[in-house]
matplotlib code that plots the C-alpha trace (Angstrom):
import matplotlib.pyplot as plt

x = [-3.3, -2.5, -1.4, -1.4, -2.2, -1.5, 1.8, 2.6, 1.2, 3.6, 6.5, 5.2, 5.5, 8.5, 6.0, 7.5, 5.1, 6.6, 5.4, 1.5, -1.1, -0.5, -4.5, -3.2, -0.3, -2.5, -4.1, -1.4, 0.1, -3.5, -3.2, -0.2, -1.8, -4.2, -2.0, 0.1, -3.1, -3.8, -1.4, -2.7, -6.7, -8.5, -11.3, -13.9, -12.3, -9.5, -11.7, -13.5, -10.0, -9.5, -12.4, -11.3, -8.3, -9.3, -11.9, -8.9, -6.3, -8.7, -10.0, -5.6, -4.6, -7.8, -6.7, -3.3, -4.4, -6.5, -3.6, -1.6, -3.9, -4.5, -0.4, -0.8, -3.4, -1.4, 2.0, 0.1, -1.6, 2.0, 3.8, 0.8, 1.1, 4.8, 4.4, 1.5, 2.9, 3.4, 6.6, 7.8, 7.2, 11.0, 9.3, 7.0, 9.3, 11.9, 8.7, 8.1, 11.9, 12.0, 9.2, 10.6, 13.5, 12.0, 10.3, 14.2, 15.7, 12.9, 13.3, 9.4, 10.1, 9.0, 5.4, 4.1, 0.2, -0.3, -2.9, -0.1, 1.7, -1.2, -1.7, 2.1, 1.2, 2.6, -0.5, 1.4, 0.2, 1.4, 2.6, 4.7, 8.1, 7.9, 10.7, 10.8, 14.1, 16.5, 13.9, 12.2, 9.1, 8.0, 5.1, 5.7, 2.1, 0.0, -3.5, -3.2, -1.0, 2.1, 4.9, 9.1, 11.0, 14.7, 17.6, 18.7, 22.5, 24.3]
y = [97.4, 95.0, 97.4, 101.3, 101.6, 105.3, 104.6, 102.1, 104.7, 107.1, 105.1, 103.1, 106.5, 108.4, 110.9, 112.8, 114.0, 116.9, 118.4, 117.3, 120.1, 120.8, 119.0, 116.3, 116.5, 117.1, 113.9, 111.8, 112.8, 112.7, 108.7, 108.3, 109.3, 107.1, 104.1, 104.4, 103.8, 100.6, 99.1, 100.4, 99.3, 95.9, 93.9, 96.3, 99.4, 98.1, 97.1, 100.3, 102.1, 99.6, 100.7, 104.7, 103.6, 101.9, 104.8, 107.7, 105.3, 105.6, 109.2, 110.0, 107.6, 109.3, 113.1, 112.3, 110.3, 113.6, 115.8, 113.9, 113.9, 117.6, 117.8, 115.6, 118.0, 120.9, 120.0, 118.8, 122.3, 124.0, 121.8, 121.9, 126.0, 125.8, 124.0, 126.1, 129.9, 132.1, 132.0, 135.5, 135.5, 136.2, 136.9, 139.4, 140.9, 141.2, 142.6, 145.1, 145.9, 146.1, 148.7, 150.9, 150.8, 152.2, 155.0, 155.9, 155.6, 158.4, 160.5, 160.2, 159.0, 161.9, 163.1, 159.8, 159.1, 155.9, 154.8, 155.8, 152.8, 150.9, 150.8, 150.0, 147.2, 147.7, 145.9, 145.6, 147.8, 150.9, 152.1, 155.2, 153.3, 149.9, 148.2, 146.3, 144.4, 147.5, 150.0, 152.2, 153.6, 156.5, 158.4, 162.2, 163.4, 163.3, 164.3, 162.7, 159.6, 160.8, 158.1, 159.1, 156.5, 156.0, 153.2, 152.0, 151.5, 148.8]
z = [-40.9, -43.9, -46.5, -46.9, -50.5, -51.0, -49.2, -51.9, -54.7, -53.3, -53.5, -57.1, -58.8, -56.6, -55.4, -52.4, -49.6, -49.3, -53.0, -52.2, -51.3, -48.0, -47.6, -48.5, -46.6, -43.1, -43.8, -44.1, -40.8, -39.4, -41.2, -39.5, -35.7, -36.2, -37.3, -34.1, -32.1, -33.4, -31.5, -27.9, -28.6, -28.6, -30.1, -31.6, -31.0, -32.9, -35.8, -36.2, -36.1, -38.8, -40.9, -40.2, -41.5, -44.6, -45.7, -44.9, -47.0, -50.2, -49.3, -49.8, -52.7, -54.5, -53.6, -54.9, -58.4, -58.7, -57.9, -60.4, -63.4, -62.6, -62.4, -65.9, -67.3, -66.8, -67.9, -71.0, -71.8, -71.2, -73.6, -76.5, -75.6, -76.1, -79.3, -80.8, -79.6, -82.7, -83.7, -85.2, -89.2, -90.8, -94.1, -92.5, -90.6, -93.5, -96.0, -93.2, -93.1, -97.0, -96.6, -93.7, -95.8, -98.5, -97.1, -95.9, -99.3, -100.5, -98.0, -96.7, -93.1, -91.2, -90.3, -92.1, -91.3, -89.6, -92.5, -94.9, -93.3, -93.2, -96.9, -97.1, -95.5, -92.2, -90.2, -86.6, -83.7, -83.2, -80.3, -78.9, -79.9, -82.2, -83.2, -86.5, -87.1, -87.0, -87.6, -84.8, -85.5, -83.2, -82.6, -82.6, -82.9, -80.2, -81.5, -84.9, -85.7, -87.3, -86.9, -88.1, -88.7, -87.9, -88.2, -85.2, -85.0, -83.0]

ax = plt.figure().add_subplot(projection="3d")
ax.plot(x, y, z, "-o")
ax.set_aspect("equal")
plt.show()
């Protein structure tokens, strides 16, 4: 055979065979069976062997270009998701903090509704525990959304 273009592919952009889809992988050694024949057959055996070779070549270099733009694709929408995750908002966090704080220094930080906090501006979700900077915010109501809130000490 005169050239094995997804050999030279391979080798062009330091792709190993070893981190293809395993597919992939099977067809390559399956190229590489057939390559070793070549050498035992004659006249038009040899040229249709040839031809088997030629379409399997392509039928690999294309699986892997489409493995690598997929590979592309992919490392592309992680890095634009790293980039465009919500970062946590300080100011928000320290408003919330001035608030929790607040309710402390006036002594209303037991049995406080959850709409109380709500129209404090406290707009995060709620859960059994939250933690806001050093504050925790717990839920000690079941039936009705009562919240106390405490400093946490380090």
């Amino acid at each position: 055979m005169k050239k094995i273009t997804h050999e030279q592919y391979l080798d062009k952009h330091s792709l190993e065979i070893a981190h293809l889809p395993s597919d992939i992988q099977d067809k390559i050694g399956v190229f590489g069976k057939m390559l070793g024949l070549e050498k035992d057959l004659e006249g038009q055996d040899a040229q249709e062997l040839e031809r088997q070779l030629q379409e399997l070549d392509t039928e690999i270099l294309l699986d892997i270009k489409q493995v690598k733009k997929l590979h592309k694709e992919h490392n592309a929408d992680q890095s634009i998701a790293k980039e465009t995750s919500p970062k946590p908002d300080t100011q928000k966090k320290s408003q919330y903090e001035d608030t929790l704080q607040g309710l402390i220094d006036q002594k209303k930080h037991k049995n406080i509704l959850r709409s109380t906090l709500r129209e404090l501006g406290i707009a995060l979700p709620l859960s059994k525990v939250t933690i806001i900077g050093k504050y925790c915010i717990t839920r000690t109501s079941f039936l009705i959304y009562r919240y106390s809130i405490s400093v946490m000490t380090t």
